[in-house]
LOGUGU-525939 format. One record per residue (C-alpha): x, y, z. Coordinates in nm, 4 decimals. Example, Ala and Ser with C-alpha at 12.3 -4.5 7.8 and 13.67 -1.06 7.14 Angstrom:
+----------+----------+----------+
|       xx |       yy |       zz |
+----------+----------+----------+
|   1.2300 |  -0.4500 |   0.7800 |
|   1.3670 |  -0.1060 |   0.7140 |
+----------+----------+----------+
//
This chain:
+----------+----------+----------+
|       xx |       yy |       zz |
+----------+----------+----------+
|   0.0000 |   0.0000 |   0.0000 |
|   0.1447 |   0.3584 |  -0.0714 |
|   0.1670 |   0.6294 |   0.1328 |
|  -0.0907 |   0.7808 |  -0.0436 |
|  -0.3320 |   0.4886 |  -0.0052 |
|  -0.2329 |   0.4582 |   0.3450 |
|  -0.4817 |   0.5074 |   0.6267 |
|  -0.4947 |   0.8293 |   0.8705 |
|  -0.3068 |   0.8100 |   1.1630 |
|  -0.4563 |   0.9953 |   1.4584 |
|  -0.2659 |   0.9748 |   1.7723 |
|  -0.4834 |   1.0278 |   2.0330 |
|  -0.2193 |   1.0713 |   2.2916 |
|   0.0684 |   1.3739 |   2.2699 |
|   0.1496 |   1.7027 |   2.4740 |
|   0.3790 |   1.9516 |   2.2942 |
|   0.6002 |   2.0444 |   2.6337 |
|   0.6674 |   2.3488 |   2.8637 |
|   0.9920 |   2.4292 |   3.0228 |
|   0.7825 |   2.4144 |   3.3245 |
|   0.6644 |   2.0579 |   3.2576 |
|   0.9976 |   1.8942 |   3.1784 |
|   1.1172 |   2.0169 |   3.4683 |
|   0.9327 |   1.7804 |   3.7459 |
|   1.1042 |   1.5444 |   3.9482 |
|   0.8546 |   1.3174 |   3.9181 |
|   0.9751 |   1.2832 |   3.5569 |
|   1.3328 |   1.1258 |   3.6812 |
|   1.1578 |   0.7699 |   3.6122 |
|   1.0901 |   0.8023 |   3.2572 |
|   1.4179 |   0.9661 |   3.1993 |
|   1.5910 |   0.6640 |   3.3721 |
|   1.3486 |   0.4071 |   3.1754 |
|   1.3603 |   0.5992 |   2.8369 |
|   1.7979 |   0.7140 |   2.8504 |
|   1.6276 |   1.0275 |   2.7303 |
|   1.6525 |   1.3951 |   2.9332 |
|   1.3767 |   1.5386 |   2.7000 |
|   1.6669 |   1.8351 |   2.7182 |
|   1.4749 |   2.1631 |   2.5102 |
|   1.4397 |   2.3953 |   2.3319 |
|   1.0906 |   2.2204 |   2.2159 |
|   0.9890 |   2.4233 |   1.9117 |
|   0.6082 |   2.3510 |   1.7710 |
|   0.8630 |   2.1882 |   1.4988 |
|   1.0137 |   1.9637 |   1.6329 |
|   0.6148 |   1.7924 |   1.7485 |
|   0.5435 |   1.8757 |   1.4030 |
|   0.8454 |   1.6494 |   1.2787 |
|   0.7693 |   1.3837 |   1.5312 |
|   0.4136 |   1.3246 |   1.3540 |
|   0.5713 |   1.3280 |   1.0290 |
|   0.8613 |   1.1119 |   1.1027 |
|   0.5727 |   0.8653 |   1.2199 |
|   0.3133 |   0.9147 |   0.9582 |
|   0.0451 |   1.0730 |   1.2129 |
|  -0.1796 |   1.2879 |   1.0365 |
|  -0.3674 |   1.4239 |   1.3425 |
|  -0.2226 |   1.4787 |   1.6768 |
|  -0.4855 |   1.5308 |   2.0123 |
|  -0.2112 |   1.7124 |   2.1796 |
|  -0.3255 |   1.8252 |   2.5776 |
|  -0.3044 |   2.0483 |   2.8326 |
|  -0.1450 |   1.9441 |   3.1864 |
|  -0.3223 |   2.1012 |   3.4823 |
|  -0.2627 |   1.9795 |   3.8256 |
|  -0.2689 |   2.1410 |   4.2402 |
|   0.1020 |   2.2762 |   4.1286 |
|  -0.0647 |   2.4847 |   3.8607 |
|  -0.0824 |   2.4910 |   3.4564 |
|   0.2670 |   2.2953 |   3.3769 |
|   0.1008 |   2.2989 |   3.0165 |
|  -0.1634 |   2.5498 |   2.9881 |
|  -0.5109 |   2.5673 |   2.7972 |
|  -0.3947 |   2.9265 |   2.6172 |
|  -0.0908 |   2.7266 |   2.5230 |
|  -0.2701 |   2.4567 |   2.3592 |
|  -0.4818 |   2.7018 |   2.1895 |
|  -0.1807 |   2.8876 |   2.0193 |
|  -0.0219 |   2.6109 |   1.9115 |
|  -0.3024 |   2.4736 |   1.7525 |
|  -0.3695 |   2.7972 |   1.5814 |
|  -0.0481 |   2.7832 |   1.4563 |
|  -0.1084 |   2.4456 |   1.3181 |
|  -0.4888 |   2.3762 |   1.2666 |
|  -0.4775 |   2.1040 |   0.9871 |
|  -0.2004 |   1.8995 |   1.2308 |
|  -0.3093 |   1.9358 |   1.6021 |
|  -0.6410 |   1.9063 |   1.8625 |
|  -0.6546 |   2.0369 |   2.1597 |
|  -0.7560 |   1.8996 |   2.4296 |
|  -0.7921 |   2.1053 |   2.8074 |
|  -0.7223 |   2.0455 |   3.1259 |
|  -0.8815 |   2.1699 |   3.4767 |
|  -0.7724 |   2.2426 |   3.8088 |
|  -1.0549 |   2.0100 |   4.0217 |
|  -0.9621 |   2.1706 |   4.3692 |
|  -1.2554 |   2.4399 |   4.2709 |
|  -1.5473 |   2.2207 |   4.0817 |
|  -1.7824 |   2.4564 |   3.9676 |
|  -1.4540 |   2.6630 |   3.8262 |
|  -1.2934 |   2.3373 |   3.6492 |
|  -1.6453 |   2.3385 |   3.4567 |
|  -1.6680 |   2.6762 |   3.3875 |
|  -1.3039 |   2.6203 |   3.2439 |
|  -1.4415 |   2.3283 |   3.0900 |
|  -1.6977 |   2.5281 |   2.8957 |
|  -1.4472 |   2.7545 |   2.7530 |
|  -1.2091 |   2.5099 |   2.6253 |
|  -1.4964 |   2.3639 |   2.4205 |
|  -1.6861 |   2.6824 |   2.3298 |
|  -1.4021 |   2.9702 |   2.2854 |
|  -1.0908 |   2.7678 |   2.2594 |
|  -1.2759 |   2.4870 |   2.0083 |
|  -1.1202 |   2.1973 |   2.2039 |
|  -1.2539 |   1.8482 |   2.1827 |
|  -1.2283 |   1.7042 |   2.5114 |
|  -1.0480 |   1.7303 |   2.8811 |
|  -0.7865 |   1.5541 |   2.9957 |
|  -0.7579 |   1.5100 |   3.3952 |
|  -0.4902 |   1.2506 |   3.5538 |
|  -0.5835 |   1.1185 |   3.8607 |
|  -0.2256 |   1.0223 |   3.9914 |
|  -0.1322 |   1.4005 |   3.9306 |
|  -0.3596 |   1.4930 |   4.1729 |
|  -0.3015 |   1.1745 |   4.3740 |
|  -0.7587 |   1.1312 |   4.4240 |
|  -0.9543 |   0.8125 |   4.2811 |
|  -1.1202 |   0.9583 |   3.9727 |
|  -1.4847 |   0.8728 |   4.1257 |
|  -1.3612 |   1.1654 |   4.4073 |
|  -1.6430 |   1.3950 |   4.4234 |
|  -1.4495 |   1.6898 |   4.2713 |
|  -1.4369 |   1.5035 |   3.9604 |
|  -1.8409 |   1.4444 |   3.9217 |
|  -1.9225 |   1.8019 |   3.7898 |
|  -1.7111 |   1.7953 |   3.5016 |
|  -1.8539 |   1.4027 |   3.3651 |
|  -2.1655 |   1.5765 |   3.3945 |
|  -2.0017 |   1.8764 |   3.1813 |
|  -1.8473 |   1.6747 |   2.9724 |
|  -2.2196 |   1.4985 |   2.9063 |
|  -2.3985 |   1.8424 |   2.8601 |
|  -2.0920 |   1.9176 |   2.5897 |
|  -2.0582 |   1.5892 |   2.4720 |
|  -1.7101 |   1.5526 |   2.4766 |
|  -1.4727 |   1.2755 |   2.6069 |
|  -1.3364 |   1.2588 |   2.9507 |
|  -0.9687 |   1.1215 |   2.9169 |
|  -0.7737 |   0.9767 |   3.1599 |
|  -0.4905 |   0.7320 |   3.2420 |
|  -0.5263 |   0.3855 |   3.3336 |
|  -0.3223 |   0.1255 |   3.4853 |
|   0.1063 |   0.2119 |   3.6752 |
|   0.2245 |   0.4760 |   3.6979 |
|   0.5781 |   0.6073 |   3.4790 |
|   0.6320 |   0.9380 |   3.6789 |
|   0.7150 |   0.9037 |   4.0807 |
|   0.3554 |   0.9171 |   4.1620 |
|   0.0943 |   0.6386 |   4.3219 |
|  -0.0503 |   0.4011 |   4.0749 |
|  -0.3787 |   0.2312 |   4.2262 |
|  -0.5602 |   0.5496 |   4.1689 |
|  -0.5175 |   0.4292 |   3.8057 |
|  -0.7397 |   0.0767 |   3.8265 |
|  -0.9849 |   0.0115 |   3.5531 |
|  -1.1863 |  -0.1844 |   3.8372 |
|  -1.3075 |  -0.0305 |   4.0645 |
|  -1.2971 |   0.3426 |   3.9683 |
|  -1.3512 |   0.3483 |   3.5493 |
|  -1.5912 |   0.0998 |   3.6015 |
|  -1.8127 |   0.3163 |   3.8559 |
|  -1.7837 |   0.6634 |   3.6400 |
|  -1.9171 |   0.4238 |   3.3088 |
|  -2.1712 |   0.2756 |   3.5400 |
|  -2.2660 |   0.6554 |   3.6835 |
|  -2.2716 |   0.8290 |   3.3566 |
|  -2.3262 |   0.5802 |   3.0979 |
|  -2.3354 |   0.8396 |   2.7911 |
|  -1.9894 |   0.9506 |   2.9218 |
|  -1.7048 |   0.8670 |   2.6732 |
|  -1.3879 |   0.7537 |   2.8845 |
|  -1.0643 |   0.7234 |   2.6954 |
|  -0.8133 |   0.5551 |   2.9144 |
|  -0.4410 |   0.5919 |   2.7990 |
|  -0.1518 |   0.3644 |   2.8392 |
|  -0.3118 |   0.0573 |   2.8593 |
|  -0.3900 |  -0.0097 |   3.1818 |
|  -0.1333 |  -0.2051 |   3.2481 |
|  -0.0901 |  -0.4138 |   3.4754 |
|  -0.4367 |  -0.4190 |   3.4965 |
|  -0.5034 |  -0.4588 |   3.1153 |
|  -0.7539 |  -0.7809 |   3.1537 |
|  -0.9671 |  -0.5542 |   3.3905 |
|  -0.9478 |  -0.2757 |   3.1472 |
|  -1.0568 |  -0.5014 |   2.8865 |
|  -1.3743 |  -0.6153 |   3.0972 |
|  -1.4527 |  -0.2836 |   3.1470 |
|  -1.4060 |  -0.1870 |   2.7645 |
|  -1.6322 |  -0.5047 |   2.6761 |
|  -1.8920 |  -0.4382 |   2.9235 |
|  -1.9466 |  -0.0409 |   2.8218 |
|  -1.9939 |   0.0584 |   2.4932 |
|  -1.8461 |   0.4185 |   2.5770 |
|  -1.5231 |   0.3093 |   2.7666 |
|  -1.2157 |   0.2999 |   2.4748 |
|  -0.8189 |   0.2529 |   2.5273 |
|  -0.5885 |   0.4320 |   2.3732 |
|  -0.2025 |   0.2492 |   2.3180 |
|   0.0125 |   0.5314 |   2.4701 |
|   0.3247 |   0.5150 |   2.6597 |
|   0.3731 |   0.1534 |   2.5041 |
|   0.5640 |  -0.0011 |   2.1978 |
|   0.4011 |  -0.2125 |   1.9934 |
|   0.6641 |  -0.4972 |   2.1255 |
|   0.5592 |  -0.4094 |   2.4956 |
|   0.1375 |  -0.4525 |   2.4304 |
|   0.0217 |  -0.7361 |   2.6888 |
|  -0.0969 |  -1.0283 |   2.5619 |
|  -0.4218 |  -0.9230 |   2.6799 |
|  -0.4349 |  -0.6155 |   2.4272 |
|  -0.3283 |  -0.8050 |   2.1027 |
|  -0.6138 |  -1.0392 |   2.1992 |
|  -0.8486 |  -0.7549 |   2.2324 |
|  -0.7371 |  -0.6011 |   1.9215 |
|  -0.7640 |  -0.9542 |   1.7425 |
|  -1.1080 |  -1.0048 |   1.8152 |
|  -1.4301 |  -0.7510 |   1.9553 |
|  -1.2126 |  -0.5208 |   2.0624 |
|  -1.0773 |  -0.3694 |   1.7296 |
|  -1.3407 |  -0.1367 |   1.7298 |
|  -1.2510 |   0.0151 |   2.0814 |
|  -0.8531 |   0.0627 |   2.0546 |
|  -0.6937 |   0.4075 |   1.9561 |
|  -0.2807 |   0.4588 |   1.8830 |
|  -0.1377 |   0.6811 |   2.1169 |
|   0.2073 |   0.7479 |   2.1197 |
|   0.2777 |   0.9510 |   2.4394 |
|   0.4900 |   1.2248 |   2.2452 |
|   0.7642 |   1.3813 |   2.3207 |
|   0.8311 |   1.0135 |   2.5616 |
|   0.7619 |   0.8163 |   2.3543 |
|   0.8028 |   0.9349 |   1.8989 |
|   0.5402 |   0.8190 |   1.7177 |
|   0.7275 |   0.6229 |   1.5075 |
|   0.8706 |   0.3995 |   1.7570 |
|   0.5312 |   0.3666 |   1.8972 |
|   0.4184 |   0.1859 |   1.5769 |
|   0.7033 |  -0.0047 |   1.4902 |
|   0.6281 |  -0.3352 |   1.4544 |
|   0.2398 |  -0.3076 |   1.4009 |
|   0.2467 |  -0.5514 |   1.1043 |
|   0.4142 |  -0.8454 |   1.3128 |
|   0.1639 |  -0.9208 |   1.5401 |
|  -0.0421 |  -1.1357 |   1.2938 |
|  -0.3191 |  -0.9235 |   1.3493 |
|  -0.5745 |  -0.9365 |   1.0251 |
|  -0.5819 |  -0.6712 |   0.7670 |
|  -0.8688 |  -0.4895 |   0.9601 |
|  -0.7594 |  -0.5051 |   1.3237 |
|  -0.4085 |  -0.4123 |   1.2220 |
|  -0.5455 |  -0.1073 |   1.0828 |
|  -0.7521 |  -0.0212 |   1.3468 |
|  -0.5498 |   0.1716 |   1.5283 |
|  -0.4023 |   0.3932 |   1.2696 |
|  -0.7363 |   0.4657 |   1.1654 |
|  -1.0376 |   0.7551 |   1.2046 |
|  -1.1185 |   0.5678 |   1.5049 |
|  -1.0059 |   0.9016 |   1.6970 |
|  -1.2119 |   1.1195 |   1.5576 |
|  -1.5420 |   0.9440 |   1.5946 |
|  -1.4595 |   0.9409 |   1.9479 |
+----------+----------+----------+
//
């Protein structure tokens, strides 16, 4: 197939990085795991030439909000995807310490700043996300109808992981607000089989494959993505961690059928 021919690629997971952000310690891990400092200067550029090194037509780049403040903000996101409309989506982020403020914020992203979702990580703000602070902004994100996404599964930076299990806490949001769309990034490993379950059993609960090489899916994921789970599994790539390219290397060896291995390089993104 040529290039031409070739399927979209919409990575559904990327942040274009701050000074501010590259510089948390929680961080170290992923510099130890990756032998990468993620040293600047990060021009819009050089995310630009990451997407084309790997193909990616689309990238859902995000905003990082957490109780030490913006580390990437919403304004950010906004500018860069005004500089680059036909490449990058935004997606915001909220500061859930103030509710009724995070939805207001919410609101803006969507209705002024034309983003397409909101992106809150429980771990960064070290609360379960069925915490009460995060219940106004499903309900938000249900009025707007836009997806909630999240991570699921350990932890990378020096932060607790078990507020990142698919069962109980993904499973109770779906269960609460069943027209909610949850997108839960990197896997969930190494809970994947419960994120699985909890992909099967709601129609509205996706994964995306960020912060993982195609060589490092679980078993459990290939499966997935084998069989009734094609239609539920977006690429993510985790940029600037993780390039795109090396996040799809190796696609085509997993014996995967000519639809599921095209699943996630596909649209699948932008329907959700």
């Amino acid at each position: 197939m040529s290039s031409a021919d070739s399927p979209p690629i919409i990575d559904a997971w990327m942040q274009h990085p701050t000074p501010r952000f590259m510089a948390q310690p929680w961080l170290d891990s992923l510099k130890r795991w990756t032998g990468n400092d993620f040293a600047g200067p990060w021009p819009l550029e050089a995310t630009l030439a990451g997407m084309d090194e790997g193909g990616v037509t689309r990238g859902i780049i995000s905003a990082w909000v957490g109780p030490m403040g913006a580390l990437v903000s919403n304004d950010e996101v906004a500018a860069w995807v005004a500089q680059a409309p036909d490449r990058l989506v935004g997606v915001g982020s909220v500061d859930i310490s103030r509710p009724m403020d995070a939805v207001r914020e919410l609101r803006r992203c969507v209705k002024q700043l034309g983003f397409r979702g909101v992106r809150v990580l429980p771990w960064l703000w070290e609360l379960p996300p069925t915490h009460p602070r995060f219940y106004p902004l499903f309900a938000e994100c249900c009025e707007l109808q836009v997806p909630f996404c999240t991570q699921v599964g350990h932890t990378g930076p020096l932060k607790p992981s078990e507020v990142g299990r698919p069962i109980p806490y993904v499973d109770q949001i779906a269960i609460d607000f069943p027209e909610l769309v949850i997108v839960g990034g990197h896997i969930g490993y190494p809970w994947t089989e419960e994120m699985v379950a909890v992909c099967t059993k709601h129609p509205n609960v996706y994964i995306d494959t960020s912060a993982y090489t195609v060589k490092r899916y679980p078993p459990t994921l290939v499966q997935y993505l084998a069989a009734h789970g094609r239609k539920k599994v977006l690429f993510g790539s985790n940029w600037p961690m993780i390039p795109p390219a090396r996040a799809l290397a190796g696609l085509d060896a997993l014996g995967l059928d000519d639809e599921a291995r095209a699943v996630p390089r596909r649209q699948r993104a932008a329907r959700v």
